[in-house]
SEGU-588577 format. One line per field, with one value per residue: residue in one letter; chain; residue number from 1; z, x, y of N, C-alpha, C, O in turn. Coordinates in pm, whole numbers. Atoms other than C-alpha are relative to their C-alpha. Layout:
<sites>
resn	c(a/...)
chain	c(A/...)
resi	c(NUM/...)
nz	c(Z/...)
nx	c(X/...)
ny	c(Y/...)
caz	c(Z/...)
cax	c(X/...)
cay	c(Y/...)
cz	c(Z/...)
cx	c(X/...)
cy	c(Y/...)
oz	c(Z/...)
ox	c(X/...)
oy	c(Y/...)
</sites>
This chain:
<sites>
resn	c(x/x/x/x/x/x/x/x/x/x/x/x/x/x/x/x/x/x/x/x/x/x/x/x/x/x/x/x/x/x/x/x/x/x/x/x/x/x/x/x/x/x/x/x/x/x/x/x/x/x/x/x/x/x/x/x/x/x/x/x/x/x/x/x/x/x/x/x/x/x/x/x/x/x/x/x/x/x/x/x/x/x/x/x/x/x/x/x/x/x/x/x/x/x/x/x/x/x/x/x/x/x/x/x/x/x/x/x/x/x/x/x/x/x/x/x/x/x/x/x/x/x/x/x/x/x/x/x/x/x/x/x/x/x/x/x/x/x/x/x/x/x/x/x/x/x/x/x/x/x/x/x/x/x/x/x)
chain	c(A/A/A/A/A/A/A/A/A/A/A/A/A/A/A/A/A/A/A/A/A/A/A/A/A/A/A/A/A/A/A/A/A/A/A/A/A/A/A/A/A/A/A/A/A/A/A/A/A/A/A/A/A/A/A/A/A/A/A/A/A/A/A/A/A/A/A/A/A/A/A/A/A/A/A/A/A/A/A/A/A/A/A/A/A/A/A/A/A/A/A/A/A/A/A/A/A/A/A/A/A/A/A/A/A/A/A/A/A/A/A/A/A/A/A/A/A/A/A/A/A/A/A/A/A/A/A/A/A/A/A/A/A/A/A/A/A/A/A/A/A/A/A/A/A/A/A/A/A/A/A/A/A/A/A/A)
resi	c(1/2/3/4/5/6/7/8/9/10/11/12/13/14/15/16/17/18/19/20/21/22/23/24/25/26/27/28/29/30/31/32/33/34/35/36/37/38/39/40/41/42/43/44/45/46/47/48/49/50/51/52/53/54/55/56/57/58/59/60/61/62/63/64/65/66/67/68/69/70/71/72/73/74/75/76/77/78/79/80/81/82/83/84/85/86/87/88/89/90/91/92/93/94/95/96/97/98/99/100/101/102/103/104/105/106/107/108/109/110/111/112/113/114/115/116/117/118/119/120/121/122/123/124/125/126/127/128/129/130/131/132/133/134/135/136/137/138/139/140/141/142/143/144/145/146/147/148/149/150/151/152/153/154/155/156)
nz	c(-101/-163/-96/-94/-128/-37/-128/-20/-150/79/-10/-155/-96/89/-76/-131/16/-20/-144/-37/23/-74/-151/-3/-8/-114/-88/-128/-13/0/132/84/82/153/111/89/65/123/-17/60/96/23/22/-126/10/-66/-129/-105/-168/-114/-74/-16/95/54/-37/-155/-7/-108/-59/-131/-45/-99/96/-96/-9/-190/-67/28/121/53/20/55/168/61/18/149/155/90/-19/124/79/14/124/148/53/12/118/116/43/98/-12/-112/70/24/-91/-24/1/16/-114/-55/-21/-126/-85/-132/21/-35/-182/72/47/146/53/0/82/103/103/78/143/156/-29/-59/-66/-92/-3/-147/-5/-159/-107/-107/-102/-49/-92/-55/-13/103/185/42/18/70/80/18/79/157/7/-6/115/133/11/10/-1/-30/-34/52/-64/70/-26/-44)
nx	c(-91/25/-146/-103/45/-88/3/-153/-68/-134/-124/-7/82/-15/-71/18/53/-83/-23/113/-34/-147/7/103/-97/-94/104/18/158/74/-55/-81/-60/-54/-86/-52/-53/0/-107/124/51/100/-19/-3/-182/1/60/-61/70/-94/-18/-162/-78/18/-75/47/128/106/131/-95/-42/92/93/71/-83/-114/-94/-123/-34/3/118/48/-18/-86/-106/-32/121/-13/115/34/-111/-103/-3/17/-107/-67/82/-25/-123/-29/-68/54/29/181/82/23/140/144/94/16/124/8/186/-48/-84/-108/-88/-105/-126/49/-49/-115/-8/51/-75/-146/38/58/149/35/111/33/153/15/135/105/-94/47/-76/-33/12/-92/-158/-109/44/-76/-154/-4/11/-91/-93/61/-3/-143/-40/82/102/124/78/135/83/147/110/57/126/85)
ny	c(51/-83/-51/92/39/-103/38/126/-57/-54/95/16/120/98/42/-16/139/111/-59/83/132/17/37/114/120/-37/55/-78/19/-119/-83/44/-168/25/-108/2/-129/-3/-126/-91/86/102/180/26/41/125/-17/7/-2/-35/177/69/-4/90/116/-5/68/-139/101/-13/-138/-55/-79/-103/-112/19/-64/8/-7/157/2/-137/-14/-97/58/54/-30/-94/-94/30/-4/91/143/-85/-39/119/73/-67/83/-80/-141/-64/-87/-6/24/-143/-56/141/-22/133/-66/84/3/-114/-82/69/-21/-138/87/-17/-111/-16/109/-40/-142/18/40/-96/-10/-89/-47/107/-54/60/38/27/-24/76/-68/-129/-81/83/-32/36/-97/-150/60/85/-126/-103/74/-2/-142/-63/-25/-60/38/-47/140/6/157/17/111/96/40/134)
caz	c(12998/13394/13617/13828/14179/14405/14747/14804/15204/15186/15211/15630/15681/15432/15623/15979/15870/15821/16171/16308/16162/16268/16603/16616/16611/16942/17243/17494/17664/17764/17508/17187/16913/16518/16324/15980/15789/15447/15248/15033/14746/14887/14937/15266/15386/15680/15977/16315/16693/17022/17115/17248/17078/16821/16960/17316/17346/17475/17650/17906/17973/18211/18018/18317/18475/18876/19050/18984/18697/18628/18605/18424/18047/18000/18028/17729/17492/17222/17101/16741/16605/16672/16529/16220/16180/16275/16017/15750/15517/15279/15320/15628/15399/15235/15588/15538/15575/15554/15785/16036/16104/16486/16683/17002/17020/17060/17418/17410/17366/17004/16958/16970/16730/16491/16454/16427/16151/15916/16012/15945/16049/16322/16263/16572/16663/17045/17293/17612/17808/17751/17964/18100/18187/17888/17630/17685/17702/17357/17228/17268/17135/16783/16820/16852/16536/16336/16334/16245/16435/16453/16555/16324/16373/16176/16082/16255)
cax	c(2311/2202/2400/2652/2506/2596/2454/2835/3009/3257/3612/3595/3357/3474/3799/3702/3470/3743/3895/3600/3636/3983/3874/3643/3935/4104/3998/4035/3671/3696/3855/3868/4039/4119/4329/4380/4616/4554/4766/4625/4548/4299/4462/4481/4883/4784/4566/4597/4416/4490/4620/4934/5209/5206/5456/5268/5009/4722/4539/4844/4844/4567/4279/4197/4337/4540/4714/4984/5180/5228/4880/4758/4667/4820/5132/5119/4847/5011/4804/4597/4823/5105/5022/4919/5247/5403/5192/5286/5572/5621/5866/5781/5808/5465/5298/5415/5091/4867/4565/4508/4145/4109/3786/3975/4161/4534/4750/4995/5259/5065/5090/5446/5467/5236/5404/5759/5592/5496/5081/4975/4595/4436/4022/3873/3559/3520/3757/3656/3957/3890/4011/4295/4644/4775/4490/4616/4981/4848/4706/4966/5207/5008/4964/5283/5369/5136/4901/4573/4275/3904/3599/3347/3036/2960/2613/2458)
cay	c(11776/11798/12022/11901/11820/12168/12005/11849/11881/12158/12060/12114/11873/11644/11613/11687/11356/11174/11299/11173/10809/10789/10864/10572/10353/10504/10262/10525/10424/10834/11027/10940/11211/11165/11393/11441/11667/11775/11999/12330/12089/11912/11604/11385/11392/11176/11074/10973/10886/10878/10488/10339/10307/10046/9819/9840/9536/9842/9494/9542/9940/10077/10308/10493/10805/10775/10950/10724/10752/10383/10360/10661/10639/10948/10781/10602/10699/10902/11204/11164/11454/11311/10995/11225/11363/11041/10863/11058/10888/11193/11506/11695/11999/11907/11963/12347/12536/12241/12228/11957/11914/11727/11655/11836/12101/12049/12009/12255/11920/11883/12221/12248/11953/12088/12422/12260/12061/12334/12340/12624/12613/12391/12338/12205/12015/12039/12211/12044/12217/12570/12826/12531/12650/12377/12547/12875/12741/12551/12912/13115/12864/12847/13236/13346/13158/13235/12968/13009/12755/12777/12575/12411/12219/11934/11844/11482)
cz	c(136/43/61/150/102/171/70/138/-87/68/180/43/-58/127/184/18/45/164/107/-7/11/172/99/-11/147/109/117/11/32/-140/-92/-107/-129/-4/-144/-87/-152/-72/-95/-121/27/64/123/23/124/110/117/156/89/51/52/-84/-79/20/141/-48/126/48/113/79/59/-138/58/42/189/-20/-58/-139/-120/-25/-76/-143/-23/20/-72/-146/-87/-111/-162/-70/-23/-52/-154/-18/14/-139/-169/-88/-135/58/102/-83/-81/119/-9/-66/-42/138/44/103/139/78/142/-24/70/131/-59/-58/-159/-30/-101/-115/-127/-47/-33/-172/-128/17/19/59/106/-16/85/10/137/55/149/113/-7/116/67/-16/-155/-121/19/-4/-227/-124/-11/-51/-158/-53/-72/-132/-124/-40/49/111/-7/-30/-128/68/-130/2/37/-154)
cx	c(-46/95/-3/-124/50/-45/120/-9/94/97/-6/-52/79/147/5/-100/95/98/-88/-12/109/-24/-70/121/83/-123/35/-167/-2/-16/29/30/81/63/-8/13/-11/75/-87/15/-88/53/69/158/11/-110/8/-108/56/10/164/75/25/75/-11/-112/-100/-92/103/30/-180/-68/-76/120/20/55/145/64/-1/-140/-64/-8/103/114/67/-67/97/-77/-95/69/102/10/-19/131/90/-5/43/167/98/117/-63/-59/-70/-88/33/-151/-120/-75/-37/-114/-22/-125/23/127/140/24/102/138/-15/49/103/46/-69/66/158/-20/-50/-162/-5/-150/-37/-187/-54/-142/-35/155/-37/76/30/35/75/112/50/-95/48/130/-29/-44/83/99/-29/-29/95/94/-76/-94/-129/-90/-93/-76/-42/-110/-13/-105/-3/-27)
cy	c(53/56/-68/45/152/-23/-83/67/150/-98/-3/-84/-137/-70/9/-110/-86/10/-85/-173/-29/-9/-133/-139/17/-110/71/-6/144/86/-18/137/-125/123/-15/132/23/147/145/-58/-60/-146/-41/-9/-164/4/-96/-8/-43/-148/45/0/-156/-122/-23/-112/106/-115/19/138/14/131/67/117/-32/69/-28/-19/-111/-56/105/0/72/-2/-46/17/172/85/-5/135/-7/-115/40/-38/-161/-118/14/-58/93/126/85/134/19/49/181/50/-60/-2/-153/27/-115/30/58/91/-14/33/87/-87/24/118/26/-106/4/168/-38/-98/64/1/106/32/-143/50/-118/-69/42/73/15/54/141/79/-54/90/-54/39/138/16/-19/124/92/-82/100/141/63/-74/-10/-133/33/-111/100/-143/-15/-75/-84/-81/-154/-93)
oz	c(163/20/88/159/79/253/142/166/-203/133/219/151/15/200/250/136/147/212/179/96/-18/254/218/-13/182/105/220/-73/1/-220/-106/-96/-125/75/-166/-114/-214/-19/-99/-183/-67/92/169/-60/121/147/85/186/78/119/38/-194/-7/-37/206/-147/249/29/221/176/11/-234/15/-7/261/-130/-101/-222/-239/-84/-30/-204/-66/20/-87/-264/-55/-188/-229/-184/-135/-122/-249/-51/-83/-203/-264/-24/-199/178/70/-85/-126/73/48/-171/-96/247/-28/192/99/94/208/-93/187/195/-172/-133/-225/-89/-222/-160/-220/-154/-120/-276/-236/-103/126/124/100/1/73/-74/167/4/201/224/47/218/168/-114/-235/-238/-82/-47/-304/-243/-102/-129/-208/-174/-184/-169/-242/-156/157/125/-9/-84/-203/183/-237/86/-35/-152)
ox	c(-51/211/-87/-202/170/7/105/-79/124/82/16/-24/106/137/98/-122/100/111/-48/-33/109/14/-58/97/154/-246/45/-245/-115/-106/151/-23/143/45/-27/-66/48/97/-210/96/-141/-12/160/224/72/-153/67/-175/171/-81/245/33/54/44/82/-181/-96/-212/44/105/-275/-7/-182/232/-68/95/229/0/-31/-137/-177/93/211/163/189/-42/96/-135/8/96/146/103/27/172/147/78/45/272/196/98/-178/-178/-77/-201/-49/-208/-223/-23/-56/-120/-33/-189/-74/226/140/-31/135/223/62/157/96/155/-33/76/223/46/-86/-187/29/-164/21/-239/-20/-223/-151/263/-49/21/127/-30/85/123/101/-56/87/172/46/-11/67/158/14/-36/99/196/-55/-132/-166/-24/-70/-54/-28/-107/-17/-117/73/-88)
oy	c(173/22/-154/139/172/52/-182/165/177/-201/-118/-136/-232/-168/-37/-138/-153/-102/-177/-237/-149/-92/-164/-260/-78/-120/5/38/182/113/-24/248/-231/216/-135/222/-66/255/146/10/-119/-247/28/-71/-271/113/-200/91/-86/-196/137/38/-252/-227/-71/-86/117/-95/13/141/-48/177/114/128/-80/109/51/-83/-111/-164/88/37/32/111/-37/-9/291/9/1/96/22/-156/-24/-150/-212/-182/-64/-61/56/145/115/163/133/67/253/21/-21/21/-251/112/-231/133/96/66/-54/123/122/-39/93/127/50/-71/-68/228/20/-99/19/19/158/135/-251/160/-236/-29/67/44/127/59/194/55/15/164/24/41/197/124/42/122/174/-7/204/161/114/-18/-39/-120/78/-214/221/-251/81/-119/-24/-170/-218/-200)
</sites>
């Protein structure tokens, strides 16, 4: 009998993949961001990127950033873990201490939304706003209750 195959992903990439192909659906032409949360089983709870809100036609909202508010993506684009957790159709109380693996590292809004959801780790691909007022707002959140994050890299 051959052995089993032992060149597999581990589980980080595996789902910080799928993170990745989630994000590939966001049509933010800057920023795009996946999520997905899985719980300590292994198994996907949900995932999530950064669009409009699904009952917004996003051919009518602006996809740039202004001054003015009414103009300003970030007006309406809701965040890929929030669409996670939104996404998700199961018992919130599965999402306790389940890790949600996102291609940027959260805003401190997310944050706050991932630690009232039971998340306990956050594993990151890119944090593009280090050293920002709302990432160190977004670190001391997740700190202070006891969530865990760190980066990875994921091979090409």
């Amino acid at each position: 009998m051959p052995d089993k195959r032992r060149d597999v992903i581990s589980w980080d990439e595996f789902f910080m993949r799928v993170a990745i192909a989630a994000s590939l659906r966001s049509k933010d032409p800057i920023t795009q961001v996946g999520a997905c949360i899985a719980d300590t089983n292994h198994r996907i709870l949900s995932v999530g990127y950064n669009g409009t809100p699904s009952a917004i036609n996003d051919d009518d909202f602006p996809w740039g950033s202004s001054d003015d508010p009414l103009r300003d993506k970030h007006s309406y684009v809701v965040h890929a873990e929030a669409n996670a957790v939104l996404n998700y159709r199961g018992s919130l109380k599965d999402m306790q201490g389940a890790t949600v693996y996102v291609t940027l590292f959260p805003c401190h809004e997310c944050a706050k939304l991932l630690v009232q959801a039971g998340v306990g780790e956050v594993v990151y691909l890119d944090d593009k706003y280090e050293g920002t007022l709302d990432n160190q707002i977004s670190r001391r959140c997740l700190d202070t209750c006891g969530v865990t994050y760190r980066r990875v890299a994921v091979p090409a």
